[in-house]
N, C-alpha and C positions, 0 to 999 in steps of 0.2 A: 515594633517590639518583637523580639526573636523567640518562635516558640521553643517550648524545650524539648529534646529530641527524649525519646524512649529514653530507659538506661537499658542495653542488650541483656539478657536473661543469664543467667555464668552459665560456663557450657559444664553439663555433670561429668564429673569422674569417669574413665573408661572404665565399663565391669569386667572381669577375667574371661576370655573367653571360650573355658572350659574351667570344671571342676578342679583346685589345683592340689593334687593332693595324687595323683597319679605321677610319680617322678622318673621314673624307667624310662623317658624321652632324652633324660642330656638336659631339660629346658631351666632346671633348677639353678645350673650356673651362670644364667644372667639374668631370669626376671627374680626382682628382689621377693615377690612374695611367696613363689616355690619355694627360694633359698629360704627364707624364713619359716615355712612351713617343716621343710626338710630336717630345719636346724631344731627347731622343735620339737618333732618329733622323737630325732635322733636321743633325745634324754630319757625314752624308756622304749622295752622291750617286752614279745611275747606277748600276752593278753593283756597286760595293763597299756601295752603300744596299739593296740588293736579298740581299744575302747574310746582309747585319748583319739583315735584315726576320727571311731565314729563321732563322738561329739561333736570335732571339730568340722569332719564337712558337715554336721546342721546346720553351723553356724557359716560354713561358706557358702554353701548354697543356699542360704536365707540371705547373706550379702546379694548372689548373684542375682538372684529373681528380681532384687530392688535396684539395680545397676549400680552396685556401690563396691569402690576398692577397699576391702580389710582395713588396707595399711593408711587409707584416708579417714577413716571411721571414729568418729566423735564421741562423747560421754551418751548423747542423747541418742544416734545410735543404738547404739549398746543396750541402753534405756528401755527403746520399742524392744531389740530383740528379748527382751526379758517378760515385756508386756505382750508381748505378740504367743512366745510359751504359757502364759499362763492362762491368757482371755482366749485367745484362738484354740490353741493346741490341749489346753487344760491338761497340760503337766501337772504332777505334783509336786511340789515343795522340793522333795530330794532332788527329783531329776533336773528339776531348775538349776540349782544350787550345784549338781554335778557338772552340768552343762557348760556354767558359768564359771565355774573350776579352772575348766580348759580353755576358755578363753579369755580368762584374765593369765590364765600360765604362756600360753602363745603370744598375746602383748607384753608378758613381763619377759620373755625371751627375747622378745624385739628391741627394746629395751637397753637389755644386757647385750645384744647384738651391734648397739648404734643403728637400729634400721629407722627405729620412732626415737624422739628424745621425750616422751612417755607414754603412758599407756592409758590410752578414753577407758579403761575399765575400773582403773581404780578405786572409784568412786561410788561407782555403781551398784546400787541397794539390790541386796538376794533375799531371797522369801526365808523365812524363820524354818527351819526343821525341826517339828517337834522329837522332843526329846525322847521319846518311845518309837519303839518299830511298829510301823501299821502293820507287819506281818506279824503274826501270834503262834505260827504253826502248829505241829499237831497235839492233843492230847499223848498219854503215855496212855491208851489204850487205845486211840487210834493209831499210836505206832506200832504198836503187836500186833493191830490190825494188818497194817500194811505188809510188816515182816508175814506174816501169817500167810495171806495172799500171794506175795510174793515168790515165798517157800514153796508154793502148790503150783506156781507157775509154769505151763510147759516150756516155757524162756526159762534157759540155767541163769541169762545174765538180769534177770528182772531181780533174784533175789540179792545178785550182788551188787547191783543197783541200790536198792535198800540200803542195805547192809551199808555201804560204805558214805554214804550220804546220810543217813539216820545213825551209826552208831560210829563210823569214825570224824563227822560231820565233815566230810571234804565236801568243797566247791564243787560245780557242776564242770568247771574245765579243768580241775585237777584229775576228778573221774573217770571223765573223757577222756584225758591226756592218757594214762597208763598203761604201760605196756608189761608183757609175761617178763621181760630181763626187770623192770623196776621191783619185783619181787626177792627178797634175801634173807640172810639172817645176822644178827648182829648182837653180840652176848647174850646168844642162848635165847635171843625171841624173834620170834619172824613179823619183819618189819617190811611198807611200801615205802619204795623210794617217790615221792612226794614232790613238782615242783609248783609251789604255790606262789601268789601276789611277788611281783621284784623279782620273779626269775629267783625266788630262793627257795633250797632244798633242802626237806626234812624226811626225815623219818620216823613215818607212822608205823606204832609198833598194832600188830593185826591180832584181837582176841579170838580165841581158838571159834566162834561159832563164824566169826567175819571170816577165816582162813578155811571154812568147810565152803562158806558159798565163792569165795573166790576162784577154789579148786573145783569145785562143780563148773561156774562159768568159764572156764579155759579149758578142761577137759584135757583132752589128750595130746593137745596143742602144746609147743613148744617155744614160738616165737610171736609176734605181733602185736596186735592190741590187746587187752585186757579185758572190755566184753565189746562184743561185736552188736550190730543190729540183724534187723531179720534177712538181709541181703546178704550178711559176713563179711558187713567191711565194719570199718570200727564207729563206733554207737558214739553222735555227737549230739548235741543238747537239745538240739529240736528235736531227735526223736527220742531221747531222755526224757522230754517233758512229756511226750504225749503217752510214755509207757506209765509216767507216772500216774496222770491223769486214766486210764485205763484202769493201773491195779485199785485206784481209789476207789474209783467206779464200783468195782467187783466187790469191797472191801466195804462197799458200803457207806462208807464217809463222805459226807454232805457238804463239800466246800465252795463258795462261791468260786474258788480260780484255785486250781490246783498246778503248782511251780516246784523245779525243786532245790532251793533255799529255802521252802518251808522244813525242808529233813534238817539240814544245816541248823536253821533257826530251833527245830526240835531236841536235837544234839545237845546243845548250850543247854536249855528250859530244863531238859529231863536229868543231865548232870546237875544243875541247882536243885531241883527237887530230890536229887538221890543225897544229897548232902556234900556235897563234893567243894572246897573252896573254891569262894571264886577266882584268887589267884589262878589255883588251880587246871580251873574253867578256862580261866584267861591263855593259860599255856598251851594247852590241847585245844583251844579254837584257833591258836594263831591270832589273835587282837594283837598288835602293838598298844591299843589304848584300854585299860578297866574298863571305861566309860562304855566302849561298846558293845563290852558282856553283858554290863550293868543294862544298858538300852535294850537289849536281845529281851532282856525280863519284867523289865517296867510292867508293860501293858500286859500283861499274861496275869503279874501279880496283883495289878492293878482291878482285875477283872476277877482275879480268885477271892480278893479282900471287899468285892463291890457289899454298900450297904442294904443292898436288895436281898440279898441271900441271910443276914442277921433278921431284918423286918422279917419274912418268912420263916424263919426258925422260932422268930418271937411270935408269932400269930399262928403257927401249926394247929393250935386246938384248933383255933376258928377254923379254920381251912383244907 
């Protein structure tokens, strides 16, 4: 009787044998998953290119660790990399879901490319986002705080810092981004030339006390960046964050993590409180969707209408 021989083991996937997401070599026009990478990315620009960059090497270099080719990658796949953010990494809910973003968009590229005849992600269950932003940002007195602080700062650019984050709510890379030329005037109001999400450009019109700290922070300056850090080159978001985090300190405000899309986040809150439509709201934060003004406020109002503060009003004798 003939015994039965093994069956051989399948030989795995070759894994890439570098990160591939570096394309200045030339190598992208013949190994397919450069190109694909390339081709990919090629669909946006400027910081939303730079974000889609970082997501996706997570997700290459979590391929690469486990010897697995992208472009061989199954549903189930897919599946750990989502389990492996959550139970390992303990992501949150957003960041999952952003992550997952990008690489169901780079399969659906592939796709449309004819590289894959579909895409393992399709399918693939994303964690729920609740519908409120876990950021609350600051009170409207601890934003006077900050302005306050910031105003006494021997840094000209801490106050304009503030200022342009907390009361025109720009981004943290729009802020950074700006330069002395993006300053103008345009029927009779002096506006920042502005370029936000998509490489698109607005103009934010400057209220007189925002256009006192801006001319403070430039000074006698004529050209460059718009505020500098403590070296005099120009002030990028790590040390944005940590001046943040600094004037809090001074300021006295007690925050478990001080960031600064909590001024952003404060922006939105403190226009709804001041009565301001949300439409409104919705124009001057730059939302394409209601929904996300609406989210900026949830929890804030969620928190101001909590029934712990009625019990306490109703028991004050006792208490």
């Amino acid at each position: 009787m003939t015994q039965p021989t093994d069956t051989p083991a399948p030989t795995p996937a070759p894994a890439p044998t570098a990160l591939p997401i570096a394309l200045g070599d030339g190598t992208w026009r013949t190994d397919p998953l450069r190109l694909a990478i390339a081709a990919y990315l090629a669909r946006y620009r400027g910081q939303t290119r730079r974000h889609a960059e970082s997501d996706l090497r997570a997700y290459l270099t979590w391929c690469q660790l486990r010897g697995l080719n992208p472009l061989q990658a199954r549903r189930p796949h897919i599946e750990l990399y989502v389990r492996w953010m959550q139970e390992t990494q303990h992501f949150a809910a957003s960041t999952v879901s952003r992550r997952m973003s990008v690489v169901a968009g780079f399969y659906r590229t592939c796709v449309i490319d004819s590289v894959l005849e579909h895409s393992p992600a399709d399918y693939v269950r994303r964690p729920n986002v609740p519908p409120e932003s876990p950021t609350l940002g600051l009170s409207h007195l601890q934003l006077e705080a900050m302005l306050s602080t910031s105003r006494d700062s021997t840094n000209p650019c801490d106050f304009a810092l503030v200022c342009l984050l907390g009361l025109l709510g720009l981004r943290i890379f729009e802020a950074c981004a700006l330069d002395i030329a993006d300053l103008g005037e345009e029927h009779g109001h002096r506006v920042l030339r502005v370029v936000g999400k998509g490489h698109k450009v607005v103009l934010v019109p400057l209220a007189p006390a925002v256009g006192r700290a801006v001319d403070r922070a430039i000074g006698n300056r004529t050209t460059g960046a718009l505020m500098l850090n403590t070296r005099g080159g120009r002030l990028d978001r790590h040390s944005a964050t940590r001046r943040l985090k600094h004037l809090a300190a001074d300021a006295r405000i007690r925050l478990p993590r001080m960031h600064p899309h909590m001024l952003r986040h404060t922006y939105v809150t403190t226009m709804l409180d001041a009565g301001v439509d949300l439409r409104d709201v919705q124009i001057a934060a730059r939302h394409a969707d209601p929904r996300t003004t609406m989210r900026y406020d949830r929890a804030r109002t969620t928190l101001d209408r909590h029934p712990n503060y009625i019990l306490a009003a109703y028991m004050a004798s006792g208490t």
